[in-house]
BAGUTI-426574 format. One record per residue: x, y, z of N, C-alpha, C in turn; residue in one letter. Coordinates in steps of 0.001 Angstrom, whole numbers, padded with zeros to 6 digits, always signed. Example, Ala and Ser with C-alpha at 12.3 -4.5 7.8 and 13.67 -1.06 7.14 Angstrom:
REM BAGUTI-426574
+013190-005690+007800+012300-004500+007800+013200-003300+007800a+012850-002250+007080+013670-001060+007140+012900+000030+007870s
REM end
This chain:
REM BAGUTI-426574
-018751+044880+017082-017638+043977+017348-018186+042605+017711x-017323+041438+017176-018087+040115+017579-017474+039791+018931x-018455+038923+019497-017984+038284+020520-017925+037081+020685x-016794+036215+020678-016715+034747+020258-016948+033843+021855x-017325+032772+021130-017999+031999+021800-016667+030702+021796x-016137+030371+022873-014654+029546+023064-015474+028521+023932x-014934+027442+023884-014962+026325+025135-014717+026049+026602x-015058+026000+027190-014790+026769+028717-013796+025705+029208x-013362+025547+030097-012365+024645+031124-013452+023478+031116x-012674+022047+030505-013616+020673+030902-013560+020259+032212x-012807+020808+033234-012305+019999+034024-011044+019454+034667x-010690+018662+035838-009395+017964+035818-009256+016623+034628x-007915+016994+034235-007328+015907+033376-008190+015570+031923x-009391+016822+031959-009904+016641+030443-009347+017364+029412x-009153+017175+028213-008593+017870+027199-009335+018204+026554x-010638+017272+026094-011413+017313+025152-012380+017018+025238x-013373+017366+024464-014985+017443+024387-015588+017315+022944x-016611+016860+022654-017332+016419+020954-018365+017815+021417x-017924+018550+020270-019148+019237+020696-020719+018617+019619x-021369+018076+020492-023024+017796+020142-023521+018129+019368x-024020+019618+019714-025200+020227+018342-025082+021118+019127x-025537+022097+017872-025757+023521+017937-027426+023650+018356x-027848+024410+019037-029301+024509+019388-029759+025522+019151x-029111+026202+018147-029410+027621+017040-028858+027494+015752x-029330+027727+014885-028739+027838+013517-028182+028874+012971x-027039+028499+011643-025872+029755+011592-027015+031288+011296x-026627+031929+011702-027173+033054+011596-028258+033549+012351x-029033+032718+013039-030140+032900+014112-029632+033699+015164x-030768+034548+015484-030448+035324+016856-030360+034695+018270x-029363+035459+018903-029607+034693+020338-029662+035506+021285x-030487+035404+022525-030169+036774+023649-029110+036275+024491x-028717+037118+025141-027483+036610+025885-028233+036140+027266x-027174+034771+027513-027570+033953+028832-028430+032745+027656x-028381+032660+026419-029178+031510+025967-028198+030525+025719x-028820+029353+026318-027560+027920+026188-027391+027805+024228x-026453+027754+023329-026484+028103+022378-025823+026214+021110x-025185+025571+022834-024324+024605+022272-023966+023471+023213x-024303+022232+022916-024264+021200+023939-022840+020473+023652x-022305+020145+024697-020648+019437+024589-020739+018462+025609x-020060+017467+025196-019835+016345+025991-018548+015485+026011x-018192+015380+027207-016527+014829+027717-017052+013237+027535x-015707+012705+028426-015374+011477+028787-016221+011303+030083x-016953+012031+030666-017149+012193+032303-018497+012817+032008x-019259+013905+031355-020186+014363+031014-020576+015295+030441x-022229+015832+030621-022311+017021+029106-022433+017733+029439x-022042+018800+028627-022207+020696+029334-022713+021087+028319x-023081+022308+028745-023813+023654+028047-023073+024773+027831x-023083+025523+026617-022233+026731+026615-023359+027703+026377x-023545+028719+027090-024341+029582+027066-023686+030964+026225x-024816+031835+025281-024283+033113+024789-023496+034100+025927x-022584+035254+026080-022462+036152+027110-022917+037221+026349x-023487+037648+024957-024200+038566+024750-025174+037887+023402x-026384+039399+023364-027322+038936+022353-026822+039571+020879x-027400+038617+019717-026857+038896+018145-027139+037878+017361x-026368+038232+016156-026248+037059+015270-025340+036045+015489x-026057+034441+015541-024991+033492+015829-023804+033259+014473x-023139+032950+014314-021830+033281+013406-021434+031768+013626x-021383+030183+013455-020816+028931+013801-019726+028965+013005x-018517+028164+013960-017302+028489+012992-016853+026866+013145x-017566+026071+013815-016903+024488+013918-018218+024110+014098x-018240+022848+013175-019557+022449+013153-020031+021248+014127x-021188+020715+014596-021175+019811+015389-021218+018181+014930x-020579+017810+015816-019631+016571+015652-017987+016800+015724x-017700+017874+015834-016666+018305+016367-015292+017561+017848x-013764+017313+017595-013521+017215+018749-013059+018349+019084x-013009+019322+020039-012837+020640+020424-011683+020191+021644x-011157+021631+022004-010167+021383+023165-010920+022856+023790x-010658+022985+025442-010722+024430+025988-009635+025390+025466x-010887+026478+025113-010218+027512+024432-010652+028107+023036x-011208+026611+022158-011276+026848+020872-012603+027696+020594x-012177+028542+019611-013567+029363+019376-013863+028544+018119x-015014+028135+018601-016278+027614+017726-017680+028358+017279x-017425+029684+017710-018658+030532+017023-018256+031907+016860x-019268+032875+016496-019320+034096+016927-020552+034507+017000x-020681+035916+018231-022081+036663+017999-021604+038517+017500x-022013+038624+016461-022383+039582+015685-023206+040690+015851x-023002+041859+016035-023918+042491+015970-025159+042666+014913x-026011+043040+015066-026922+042840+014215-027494+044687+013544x-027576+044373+012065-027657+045712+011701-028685+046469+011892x-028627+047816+011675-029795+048473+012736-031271+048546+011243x-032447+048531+011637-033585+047963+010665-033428+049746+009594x-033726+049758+008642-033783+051038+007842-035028+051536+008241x-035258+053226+008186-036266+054099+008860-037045+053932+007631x-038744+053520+007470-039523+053216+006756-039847+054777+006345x-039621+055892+007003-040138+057083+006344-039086+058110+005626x-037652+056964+005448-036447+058233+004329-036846+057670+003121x-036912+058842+002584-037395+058561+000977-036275+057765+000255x-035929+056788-000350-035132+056403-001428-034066+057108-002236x-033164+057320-001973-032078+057784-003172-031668+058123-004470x-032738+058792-005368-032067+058929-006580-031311+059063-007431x-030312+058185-007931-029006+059034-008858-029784+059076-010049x-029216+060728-010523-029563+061291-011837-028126+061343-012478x-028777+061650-013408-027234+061651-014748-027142+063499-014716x-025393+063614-014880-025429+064972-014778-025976+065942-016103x-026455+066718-016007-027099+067206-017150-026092+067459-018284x-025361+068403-017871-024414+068681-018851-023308+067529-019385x-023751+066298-019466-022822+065264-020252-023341+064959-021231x-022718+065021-022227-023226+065057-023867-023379+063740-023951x-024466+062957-024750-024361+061903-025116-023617+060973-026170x-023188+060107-025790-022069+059275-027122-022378+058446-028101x-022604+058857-029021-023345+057697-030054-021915+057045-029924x-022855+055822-030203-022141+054237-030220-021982+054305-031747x-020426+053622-032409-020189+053314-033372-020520+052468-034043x-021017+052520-035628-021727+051412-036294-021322+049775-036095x-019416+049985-036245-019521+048946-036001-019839+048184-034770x-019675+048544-033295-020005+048056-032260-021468+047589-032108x-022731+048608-032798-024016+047958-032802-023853+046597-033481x-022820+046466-034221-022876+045858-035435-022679+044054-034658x-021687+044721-033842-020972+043525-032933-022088+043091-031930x-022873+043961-031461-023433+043644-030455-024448+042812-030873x-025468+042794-031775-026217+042557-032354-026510+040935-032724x-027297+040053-032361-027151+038711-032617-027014+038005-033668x-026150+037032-034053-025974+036871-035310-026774+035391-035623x-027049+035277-037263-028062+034114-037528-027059+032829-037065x-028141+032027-036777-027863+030718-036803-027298+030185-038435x-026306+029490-038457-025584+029004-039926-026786+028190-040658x-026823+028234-041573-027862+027245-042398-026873+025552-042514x-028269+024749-042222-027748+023630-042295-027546+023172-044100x-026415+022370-043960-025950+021923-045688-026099+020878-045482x-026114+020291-046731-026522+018964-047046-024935+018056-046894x-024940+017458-046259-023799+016399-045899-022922+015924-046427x-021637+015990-047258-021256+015404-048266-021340+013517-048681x-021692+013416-049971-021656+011585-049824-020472+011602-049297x-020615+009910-048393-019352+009442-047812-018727+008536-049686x-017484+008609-049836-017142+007548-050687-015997+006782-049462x-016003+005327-050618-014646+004431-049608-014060+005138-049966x-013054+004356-048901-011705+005044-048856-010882+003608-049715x-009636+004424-050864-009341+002865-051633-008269+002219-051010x-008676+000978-051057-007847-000254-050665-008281-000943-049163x-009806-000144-048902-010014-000524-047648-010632-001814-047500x-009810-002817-046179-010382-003767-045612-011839-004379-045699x-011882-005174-045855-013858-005240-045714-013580-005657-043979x-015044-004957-043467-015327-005003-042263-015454-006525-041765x-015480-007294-040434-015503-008250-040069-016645-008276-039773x-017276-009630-040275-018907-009499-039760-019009-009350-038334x-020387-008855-037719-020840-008583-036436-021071-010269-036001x-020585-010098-034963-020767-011591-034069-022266-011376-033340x-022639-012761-033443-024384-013404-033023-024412-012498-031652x-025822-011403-031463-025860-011312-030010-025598-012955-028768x-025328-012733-027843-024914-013686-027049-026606-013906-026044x-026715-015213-026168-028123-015083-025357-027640-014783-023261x-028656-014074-022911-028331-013835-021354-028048-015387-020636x-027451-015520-019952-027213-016475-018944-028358-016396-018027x-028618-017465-017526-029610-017586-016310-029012-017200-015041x-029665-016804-014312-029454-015927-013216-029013-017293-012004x-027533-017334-011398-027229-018061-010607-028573-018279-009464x-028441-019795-008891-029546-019427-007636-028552-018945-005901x-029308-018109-005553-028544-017596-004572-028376-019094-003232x-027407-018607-002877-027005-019675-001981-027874-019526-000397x-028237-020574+000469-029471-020614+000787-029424-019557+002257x-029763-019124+002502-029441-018406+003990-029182-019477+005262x-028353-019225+006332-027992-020365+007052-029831-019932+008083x-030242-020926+008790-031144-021015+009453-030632-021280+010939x-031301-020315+011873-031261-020886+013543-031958-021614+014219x-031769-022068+015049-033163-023011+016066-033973-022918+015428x-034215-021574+015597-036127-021795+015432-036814-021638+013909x-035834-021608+012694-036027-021847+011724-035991-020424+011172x-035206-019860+011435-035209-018193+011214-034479-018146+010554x-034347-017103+009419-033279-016706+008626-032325-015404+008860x-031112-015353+009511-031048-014305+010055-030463-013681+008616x-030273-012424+008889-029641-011275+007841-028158-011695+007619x-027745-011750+006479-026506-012159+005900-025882-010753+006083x-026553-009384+005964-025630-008482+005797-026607-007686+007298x-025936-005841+007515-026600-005378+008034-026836-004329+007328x-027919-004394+005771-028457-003964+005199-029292-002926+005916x-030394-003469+006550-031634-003488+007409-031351-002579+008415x-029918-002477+009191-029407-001544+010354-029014-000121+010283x-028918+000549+011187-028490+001433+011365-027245+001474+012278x-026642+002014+011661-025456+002359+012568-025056+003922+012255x-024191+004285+013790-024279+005696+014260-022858+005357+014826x-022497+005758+015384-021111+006350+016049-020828+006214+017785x-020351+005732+018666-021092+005811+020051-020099+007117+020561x-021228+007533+021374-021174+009081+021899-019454+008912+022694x-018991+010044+023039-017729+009750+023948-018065+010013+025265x-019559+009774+026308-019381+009747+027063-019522+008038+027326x-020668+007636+025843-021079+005939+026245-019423+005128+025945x-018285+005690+025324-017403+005179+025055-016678+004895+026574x-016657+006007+027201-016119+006039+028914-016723+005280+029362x-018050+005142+029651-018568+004292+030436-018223+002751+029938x-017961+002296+028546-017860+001164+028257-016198+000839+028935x-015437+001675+028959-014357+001478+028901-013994+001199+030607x-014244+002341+031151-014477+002309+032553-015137+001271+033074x-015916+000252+032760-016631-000673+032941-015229-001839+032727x-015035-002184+031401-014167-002690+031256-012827-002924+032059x-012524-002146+032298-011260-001326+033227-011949-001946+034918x-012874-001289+035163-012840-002033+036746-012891-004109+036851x-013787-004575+035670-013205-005821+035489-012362-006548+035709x-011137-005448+034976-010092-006250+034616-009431-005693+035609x-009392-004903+036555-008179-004041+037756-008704-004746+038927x-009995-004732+039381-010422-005071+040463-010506-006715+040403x-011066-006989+041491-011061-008376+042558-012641-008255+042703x-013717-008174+041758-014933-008043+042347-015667-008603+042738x-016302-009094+044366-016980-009792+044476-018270-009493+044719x-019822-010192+045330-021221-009609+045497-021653-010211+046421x-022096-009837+047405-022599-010184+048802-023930-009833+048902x-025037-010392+049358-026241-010039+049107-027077-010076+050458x-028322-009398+050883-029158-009629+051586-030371-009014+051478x-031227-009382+052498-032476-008777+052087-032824-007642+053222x-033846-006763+052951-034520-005848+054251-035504-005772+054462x-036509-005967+055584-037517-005533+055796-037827-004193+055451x-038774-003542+054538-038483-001755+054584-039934-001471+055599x-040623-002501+056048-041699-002179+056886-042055-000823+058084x-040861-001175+058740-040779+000298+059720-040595+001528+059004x-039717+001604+057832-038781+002411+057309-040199+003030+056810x-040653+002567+056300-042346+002730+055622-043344+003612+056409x-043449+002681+057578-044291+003939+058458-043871+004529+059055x-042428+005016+058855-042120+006103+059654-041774+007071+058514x-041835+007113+057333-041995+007979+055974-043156+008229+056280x-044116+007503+056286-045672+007779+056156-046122+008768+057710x-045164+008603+058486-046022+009182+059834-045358+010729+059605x-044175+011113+059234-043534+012237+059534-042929+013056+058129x-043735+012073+056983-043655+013145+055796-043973+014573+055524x-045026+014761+055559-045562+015819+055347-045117+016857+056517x-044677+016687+057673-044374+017698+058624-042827+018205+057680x-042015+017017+057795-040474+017345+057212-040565+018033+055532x-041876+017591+055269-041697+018609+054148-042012+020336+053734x-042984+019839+055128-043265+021519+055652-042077+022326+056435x-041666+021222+057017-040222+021848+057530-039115+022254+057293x-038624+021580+055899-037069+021403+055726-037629+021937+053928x-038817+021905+053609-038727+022406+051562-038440+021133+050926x-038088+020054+051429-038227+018868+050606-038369+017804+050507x-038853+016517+050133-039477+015481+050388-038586+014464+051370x-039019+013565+052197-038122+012758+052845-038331+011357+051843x-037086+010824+051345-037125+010563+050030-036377+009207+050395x-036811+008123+049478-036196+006572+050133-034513+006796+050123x-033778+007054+049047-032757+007386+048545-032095+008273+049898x-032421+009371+050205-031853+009676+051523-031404+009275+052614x-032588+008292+052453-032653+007633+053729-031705+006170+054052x-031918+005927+052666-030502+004638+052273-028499+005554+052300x-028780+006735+051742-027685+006857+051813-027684+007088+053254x-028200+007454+054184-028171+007882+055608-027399+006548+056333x-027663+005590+055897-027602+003770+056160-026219+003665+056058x-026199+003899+055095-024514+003756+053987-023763+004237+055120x-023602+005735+055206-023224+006947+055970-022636+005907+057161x-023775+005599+057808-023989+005238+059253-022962+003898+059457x-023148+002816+058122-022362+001783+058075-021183+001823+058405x-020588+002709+057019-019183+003486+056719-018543+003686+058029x-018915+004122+058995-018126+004886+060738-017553+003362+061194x-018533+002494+060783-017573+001076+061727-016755+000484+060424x-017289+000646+059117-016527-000331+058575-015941+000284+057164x-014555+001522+057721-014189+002781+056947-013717+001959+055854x-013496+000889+055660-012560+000162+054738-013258+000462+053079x-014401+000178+053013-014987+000553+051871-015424+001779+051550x-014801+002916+052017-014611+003885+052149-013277+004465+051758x-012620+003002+051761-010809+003842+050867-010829+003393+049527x-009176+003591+048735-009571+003040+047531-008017+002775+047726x-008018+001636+046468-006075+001020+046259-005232+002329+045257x-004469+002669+045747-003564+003594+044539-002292+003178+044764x-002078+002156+043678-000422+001631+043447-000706+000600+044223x+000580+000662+045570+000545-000054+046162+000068+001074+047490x-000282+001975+047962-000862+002706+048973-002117+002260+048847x-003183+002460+050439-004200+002982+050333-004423+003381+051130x-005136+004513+049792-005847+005952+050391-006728+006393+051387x-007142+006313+052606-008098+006376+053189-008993+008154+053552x-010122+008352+052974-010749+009823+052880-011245+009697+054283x-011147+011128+054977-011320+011321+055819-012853+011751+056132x-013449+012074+054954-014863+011876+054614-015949+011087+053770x-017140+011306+053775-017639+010542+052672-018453+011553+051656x-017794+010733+050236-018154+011564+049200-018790+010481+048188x-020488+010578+048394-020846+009828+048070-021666+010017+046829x-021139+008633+045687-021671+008834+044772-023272+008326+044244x-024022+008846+043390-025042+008584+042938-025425+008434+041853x-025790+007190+041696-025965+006426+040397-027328+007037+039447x-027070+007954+038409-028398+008778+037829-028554+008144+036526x-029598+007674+035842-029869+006984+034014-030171+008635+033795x-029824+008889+032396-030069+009996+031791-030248+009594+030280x-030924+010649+029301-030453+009672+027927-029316+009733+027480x-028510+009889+028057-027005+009759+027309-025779+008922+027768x-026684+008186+029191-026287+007523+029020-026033+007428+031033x-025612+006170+032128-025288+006393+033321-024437+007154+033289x-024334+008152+034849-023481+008873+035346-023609+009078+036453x-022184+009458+037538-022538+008980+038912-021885+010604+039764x-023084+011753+039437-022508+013013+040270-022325+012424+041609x-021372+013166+042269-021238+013007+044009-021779+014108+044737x-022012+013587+046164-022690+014450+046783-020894+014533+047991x-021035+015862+048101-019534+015770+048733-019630+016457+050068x-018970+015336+051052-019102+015424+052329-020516+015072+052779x-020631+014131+052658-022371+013430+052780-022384+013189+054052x-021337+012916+054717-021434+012490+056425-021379+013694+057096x-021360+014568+056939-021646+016080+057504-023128+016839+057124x-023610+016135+056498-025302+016576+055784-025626+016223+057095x-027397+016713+057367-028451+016963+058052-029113+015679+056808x-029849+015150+057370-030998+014189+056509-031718+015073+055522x-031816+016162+055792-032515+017166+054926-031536+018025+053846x-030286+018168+054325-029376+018682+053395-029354+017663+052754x-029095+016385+053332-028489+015165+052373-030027+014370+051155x-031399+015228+051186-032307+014925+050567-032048+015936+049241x-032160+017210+049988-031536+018260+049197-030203+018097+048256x-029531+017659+048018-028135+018067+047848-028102+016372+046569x-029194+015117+047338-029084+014082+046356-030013+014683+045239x-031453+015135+045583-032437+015900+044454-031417+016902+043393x-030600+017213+043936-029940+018556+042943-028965+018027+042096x-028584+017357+042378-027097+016408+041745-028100+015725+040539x-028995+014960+041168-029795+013672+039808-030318+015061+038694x-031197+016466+039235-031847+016806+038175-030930+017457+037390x-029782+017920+037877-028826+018611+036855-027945+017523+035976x-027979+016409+036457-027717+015270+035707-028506+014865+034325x-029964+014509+034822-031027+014301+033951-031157+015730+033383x-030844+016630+033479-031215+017959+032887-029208+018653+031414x-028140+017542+031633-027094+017728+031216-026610+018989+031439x-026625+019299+032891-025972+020027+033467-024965+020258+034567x-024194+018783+034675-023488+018735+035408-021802+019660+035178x-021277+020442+035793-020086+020505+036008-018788+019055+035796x-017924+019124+035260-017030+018214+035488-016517+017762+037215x-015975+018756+037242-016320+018619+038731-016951+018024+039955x-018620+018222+039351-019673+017345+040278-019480+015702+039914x-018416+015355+038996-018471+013919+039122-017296+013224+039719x-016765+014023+040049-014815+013847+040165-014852+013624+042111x-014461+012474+042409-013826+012108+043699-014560+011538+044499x-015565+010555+044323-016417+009698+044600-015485+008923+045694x-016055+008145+046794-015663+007720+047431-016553+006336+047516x-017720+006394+047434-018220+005208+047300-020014+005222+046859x-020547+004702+046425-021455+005093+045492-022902+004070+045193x-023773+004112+045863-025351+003923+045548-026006+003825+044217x-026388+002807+044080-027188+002637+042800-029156+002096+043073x-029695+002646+041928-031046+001903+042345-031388+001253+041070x-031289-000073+040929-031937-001023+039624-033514-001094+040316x-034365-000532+041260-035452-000958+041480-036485+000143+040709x-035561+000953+040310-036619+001932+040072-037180+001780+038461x-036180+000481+037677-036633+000297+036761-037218-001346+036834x-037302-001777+038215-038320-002829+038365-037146-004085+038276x-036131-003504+038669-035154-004668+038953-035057-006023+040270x-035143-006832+040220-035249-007565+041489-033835-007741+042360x-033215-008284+041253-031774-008623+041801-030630-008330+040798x-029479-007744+041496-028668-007695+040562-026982-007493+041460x-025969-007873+040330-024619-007401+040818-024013-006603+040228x-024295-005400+041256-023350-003918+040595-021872-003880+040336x-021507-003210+038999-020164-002864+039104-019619-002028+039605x-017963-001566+040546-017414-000774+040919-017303+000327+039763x-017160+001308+040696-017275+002655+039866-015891+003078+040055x-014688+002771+039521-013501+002909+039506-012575+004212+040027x-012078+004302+040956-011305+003589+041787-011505+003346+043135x-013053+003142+043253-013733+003009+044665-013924+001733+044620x-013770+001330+046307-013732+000283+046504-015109-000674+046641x-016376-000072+047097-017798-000093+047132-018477+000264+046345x-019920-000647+046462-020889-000173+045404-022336-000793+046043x-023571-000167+046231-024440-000659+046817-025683-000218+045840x-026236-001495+045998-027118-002036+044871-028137-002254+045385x-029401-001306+045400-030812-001244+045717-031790-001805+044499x-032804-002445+044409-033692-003228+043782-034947-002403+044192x-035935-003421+043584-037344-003500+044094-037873-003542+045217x-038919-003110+045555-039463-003141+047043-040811-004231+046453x-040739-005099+047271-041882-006260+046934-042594-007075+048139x-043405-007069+047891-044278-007587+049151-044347-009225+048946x-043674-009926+049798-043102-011593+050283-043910-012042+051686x-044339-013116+051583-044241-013921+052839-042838-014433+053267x-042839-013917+054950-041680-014308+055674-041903-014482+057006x-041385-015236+057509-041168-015743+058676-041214-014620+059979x-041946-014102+060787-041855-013133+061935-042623-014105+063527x-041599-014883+064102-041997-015189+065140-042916-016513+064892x-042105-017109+064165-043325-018508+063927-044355-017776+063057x-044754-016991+062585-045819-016296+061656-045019-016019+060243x-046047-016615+059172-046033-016394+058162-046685-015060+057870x-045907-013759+057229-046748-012335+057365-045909-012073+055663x-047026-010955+055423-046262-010076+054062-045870-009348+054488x-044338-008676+054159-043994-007359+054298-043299-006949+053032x-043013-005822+053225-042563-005162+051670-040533-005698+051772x-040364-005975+051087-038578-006760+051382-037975-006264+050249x-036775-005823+050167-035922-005301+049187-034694-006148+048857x-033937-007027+048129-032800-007823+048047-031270-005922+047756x-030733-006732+048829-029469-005535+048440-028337-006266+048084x-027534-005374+047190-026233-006122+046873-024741-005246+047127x-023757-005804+047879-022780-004763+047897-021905-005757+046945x-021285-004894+046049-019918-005721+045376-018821-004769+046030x-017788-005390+046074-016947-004630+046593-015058-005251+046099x-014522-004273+046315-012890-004844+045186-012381-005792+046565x-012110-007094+046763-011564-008316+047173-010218-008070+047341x-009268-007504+046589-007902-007061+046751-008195-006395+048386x-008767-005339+048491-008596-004225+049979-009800-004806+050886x-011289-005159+050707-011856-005519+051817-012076-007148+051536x-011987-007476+053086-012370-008834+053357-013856-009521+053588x-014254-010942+053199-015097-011135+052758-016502-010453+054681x-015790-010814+055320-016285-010359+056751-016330-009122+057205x-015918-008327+056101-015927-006808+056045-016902-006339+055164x-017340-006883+054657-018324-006633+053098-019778-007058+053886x-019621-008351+054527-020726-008686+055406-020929-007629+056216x-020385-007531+056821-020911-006655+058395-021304-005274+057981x-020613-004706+056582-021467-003329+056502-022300-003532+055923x-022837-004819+054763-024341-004908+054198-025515-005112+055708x-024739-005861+057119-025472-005768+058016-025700-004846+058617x-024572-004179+058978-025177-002546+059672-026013-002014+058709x-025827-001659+057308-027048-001475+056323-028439-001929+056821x-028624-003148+056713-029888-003781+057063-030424-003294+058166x-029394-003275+058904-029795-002949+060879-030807-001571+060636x-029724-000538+059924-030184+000606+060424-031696+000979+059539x-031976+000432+058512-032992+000719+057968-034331-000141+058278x-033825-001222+059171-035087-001894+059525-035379-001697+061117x-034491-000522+061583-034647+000129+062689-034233+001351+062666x-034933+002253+062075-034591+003393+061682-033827+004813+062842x-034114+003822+064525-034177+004952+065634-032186+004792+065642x-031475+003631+065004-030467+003296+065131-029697+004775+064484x-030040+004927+063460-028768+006187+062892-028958+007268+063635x-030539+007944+064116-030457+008533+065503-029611+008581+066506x-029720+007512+066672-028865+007780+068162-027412+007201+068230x-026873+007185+066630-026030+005906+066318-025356+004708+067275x-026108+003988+066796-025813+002569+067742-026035+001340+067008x
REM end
């Protein structure tokens, strides 16, 4: 009996999914528990795994738009191998059936017949009263080949491509379509503005360096910059809940927790799983819990789910060597905090010119719900607490 392979639940408010590619071919075996088929929403990509082993059977091919529910495969049982030691089957003819001579004429029919002999052609004569033919008109000599018209030239004396001969074009995925759109969409809904400052990460530094290796012996996992910033965030958030709500209609919503999102590059494109209830984490749950979210991200294994109800959301442009930048809202949150590079600057400490390692941060935040003195003071509690790390301790 087959066992079909359907589309599982996308999620809230998803309908639909492209399914990707098949990662078995029609008829290939699969054991059961093998991921067999990659799908991807508006929000992100999933995996459909076999629930038993067989022949794969594809019944919708990939590039597909699918809905939950649709069966797009089957697995087959597979037939059992033949025993190498049963002898072969002979049919014999029954003895006692007389044989039938075939009738002359049927050999006669069956029999191939010659090819016709070729005859000699009859002369053509005219035909009377016929027309005389119109003489053949002069071949026409070729025309010269127009000269092509000149390519337009840029600045720098370049000829760009008149066509896009030379290109490739492909289709954009439907999760890069969301993100373009969603991008678009907070633009045009929000009030976005960008507030900036810088941090010393100097302390933050040697106190990673003094108590790493114990907390990793302690807790199973690294004490990780990213933790330690969202810890900041966390800590901000208690005085200044405002970027912590979001506008709906004319209400706003204020969460009674923080569900904080995290900004992951994958190849398919950004996506921002949440870590939910982040202000109730341990520094070590909340190291834990950000590590698990990014690799099932980078690994296209997020749940729909793990991306749904963000409250406000962390990004790092430093990790691709970014200096400065202004993040966009991640729609319909009101915050967005924008980590860079860590770079070693001369700055001012007490009349002393010294290097320390300095990070530029950026909060953008929607202008409609927080005020410009509200956007300040939590990029400052930010700053505070990470360039005095004993502060989220003892919160103060």
């Amino acid at each position: 009996m087959a066992a079909e392979i359907r589309i599982p639940p996308l999620g809230e408010s998803i309908n639909e999914a492209t399914l990707v590619r098949w990662l078995k071919v029609d008829g290939a075996h699969v054991e059961a528990d093998e991921v067999v088929l990659e799908l991807e929403t508006e929000k992100a990509a999933m995996e459909v795994q076999a629930e038993t082993s067989g022949r794969l059977r594809i019944v919708v091919r990939a590039g597909s738009q699918v809905t939950p529910g649709t069966v797009v495969g089957r697995i087959t049982e597979e037939a059992a191998p033949a025993r190498k030691d049963a002898a072969p089957e002979t049919k014999q003819a029954p003895a006692d059936k007389p044989r039938v001579a075939e009738p002359v004429g049927a050999a006669r029919a069956a029999a191939p017949k010659e090819p016709p002999r070729a005859e000699a052609a009859p002369r053509a004569e005219p035909a009377p009263h016929a027309e005389p033919a119109p003489p053949a008109e002069p071949a026409r000599r070729p025309e010269p080949p127009r000269p092509a018209a000149p390519a337009a030239h840029d600045g720098d004396g370049r000829r760009p491509a008149a066509s896009d001969e030379d290109a490739e074009r492909e289709p954009m995925s439907q999760l890069r379509r969301t993100i373009a759109a969603r991008l678009v969409e907070a633009q045009r809904t929000a009030a976005i503005l960008t507030t900036f400052n810088e941090i010393d990460l100097g302390e933050l530094q040697a106190l990673r360096a003094r108590h790493r290796e114990r907390f990793k012996a302690r807790h199973g996992v690294d004490l990780g910059l990213m933790s330690l910033f969202a810890r900041a965030v966390i800590h901000a958030l208690r005085e200044v809940a405002i970027l912590n709500a979001r506008i709906d209609g004319t209400d706003v919503v204020k969460p009674r927790h923080v569900h904080l999102g995290i900004a992951v590059s994958t190849p398919r494109g950004l996506v921002v799983p949440v870590v939910r209830g982040a202000d109730r984490l341990s520094l070590a749950a909340l190291e834990q819990a950000i590590g698990d979210v990014a690799r099932r991200a980078r690994e296209g294994k997020l749940a729909p789910g793990d991306l749904a109800g963000g409250t406000f959301t962390i990004t790092n442009g430093g990790v691709f060597g970014s200096l400065l930048s202004t993040p966009i809202l991640n729609p319909p949150q009101s915050g967005i905090l924008g980590m860079h590079k860590i770079e070693e600057r001369p700055v001012a400490r007490q009349g002393q010119v010294v290097i320390r390692p300095m990070m530029y941060v950026a909060l953008s935040y929607d202008h409609r719900l927080v005020d410009g003195e509200q956007a300040v003071t939590f990029l400052v509690r930010v700053k505070e607490a990470l360039e005095d790390p004993a502060r989220m301790v003892l919160e103060v």
